[in-house]
N, C-alpha and C positions, 0 to 999 in steps of 0.2 A: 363660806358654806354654800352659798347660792351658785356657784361655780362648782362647787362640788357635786350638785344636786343633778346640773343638767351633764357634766363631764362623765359621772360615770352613769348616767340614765337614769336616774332613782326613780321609782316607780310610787313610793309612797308618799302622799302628800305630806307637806310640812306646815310649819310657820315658825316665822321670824319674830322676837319677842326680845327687847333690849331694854335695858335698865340705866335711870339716871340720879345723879346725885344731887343733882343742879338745876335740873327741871327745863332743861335747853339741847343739851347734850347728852352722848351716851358716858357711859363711867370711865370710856378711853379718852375723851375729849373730841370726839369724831361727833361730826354733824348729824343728832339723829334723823334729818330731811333725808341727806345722803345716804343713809342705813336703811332707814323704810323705802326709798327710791329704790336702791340695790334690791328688797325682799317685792317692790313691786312689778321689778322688771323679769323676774324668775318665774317661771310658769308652774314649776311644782312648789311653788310656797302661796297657800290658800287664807290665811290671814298672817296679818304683822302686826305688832303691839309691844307694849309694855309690859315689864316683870319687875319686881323686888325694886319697887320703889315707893316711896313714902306719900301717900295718898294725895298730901296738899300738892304735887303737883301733875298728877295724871289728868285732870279738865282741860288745862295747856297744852300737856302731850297730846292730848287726843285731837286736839284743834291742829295741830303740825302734823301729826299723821295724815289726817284727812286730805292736808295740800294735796300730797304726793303719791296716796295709794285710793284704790277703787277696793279693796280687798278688804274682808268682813275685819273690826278692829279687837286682837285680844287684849286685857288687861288682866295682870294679876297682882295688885301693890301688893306691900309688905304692909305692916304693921303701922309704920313712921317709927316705930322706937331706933334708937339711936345703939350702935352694937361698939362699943367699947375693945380696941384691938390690943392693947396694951395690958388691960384687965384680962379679956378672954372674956367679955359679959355682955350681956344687952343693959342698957343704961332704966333701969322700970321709971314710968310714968311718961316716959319722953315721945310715946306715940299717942296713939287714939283711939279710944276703947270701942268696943265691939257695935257701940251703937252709933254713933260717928262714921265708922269706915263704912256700915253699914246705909247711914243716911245720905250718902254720896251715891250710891248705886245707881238711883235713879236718874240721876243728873249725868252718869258717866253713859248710860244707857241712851238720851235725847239727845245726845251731843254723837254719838256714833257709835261708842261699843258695840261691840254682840258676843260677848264673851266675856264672862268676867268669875275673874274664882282671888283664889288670897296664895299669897306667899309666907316670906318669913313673918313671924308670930302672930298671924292671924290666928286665930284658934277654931275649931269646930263648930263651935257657935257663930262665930262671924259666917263659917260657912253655911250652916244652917240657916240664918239671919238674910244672908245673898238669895239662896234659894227663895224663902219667902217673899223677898222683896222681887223678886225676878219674875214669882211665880204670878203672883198681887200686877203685874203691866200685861203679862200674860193672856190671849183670852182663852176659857175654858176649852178641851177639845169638844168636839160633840159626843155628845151624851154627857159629857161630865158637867158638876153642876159648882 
């Protein structure tokens, strides 16, 4: 992809966002160091981070990121529930409810993110719940109170 970016000229900025099963690695078994190195050495790719992974281990990702890129850090976990491929189901109860994924924000925030939204089964509320929590480290603009 980051070869793509600069081969045919892309003119829109990107970013690079990779997902783990294992909290070490990307889901192909590829060094996520090596994956975020590749997104930090691309000059149209403006943040790199994490997607659709299960919350208990993006505070780790995000320390490993940090080695190897200067680039703003995105995160978007998933839910942690467990999705059942044999069934066709998400497994209920096997992640972490909206106020969990939620009280992680801050801490994913001190540690480097700048970016942070939900993936699979977060729900609207969780997003809502980011917001406030984003909004709460924020300082008001001026004029606003």
């Amino acid at each position: 992809f980051a070869e793509l970016l600069e081969e045919e000229h892309i003119k829109i900025p990107a970013w690079l966002t990779f997902n783990s099963k294992d909290g070490v690695n990307v889901v192909s078994g590829d060094s996520l160091l090596q994956c975020a190195s590749i997104a930090e050495s691309c000059k149209q790719v403006v943040a790199v981070g994490i997607n659709c992974t299960p919350p208990r281990f993006i505070h780790d990702l995000i320390l490993a990121i940090k080695k190897v890129t200067t680039k703003p850090i995105v995160i978007y976990p998933n839910s942690g529930e467990r999705y059942d491929a044999d069934r066709k189901e998400w497994v209920e109860n096997t992640g972490v409810s909206d106020e969990d994924f939620v009280s992680y924000v801050n801490k994913w925030c001190e540690i480097g993110a700048s970016l942070v939204g939900g993936c699979c089964r977060t729900t609207p509320n969780t997003i809502k719940a980011i917001y406030r929590a984003l909004s709460d480290r924020s300082p008001a603009a001026p004029g606003q109170k």
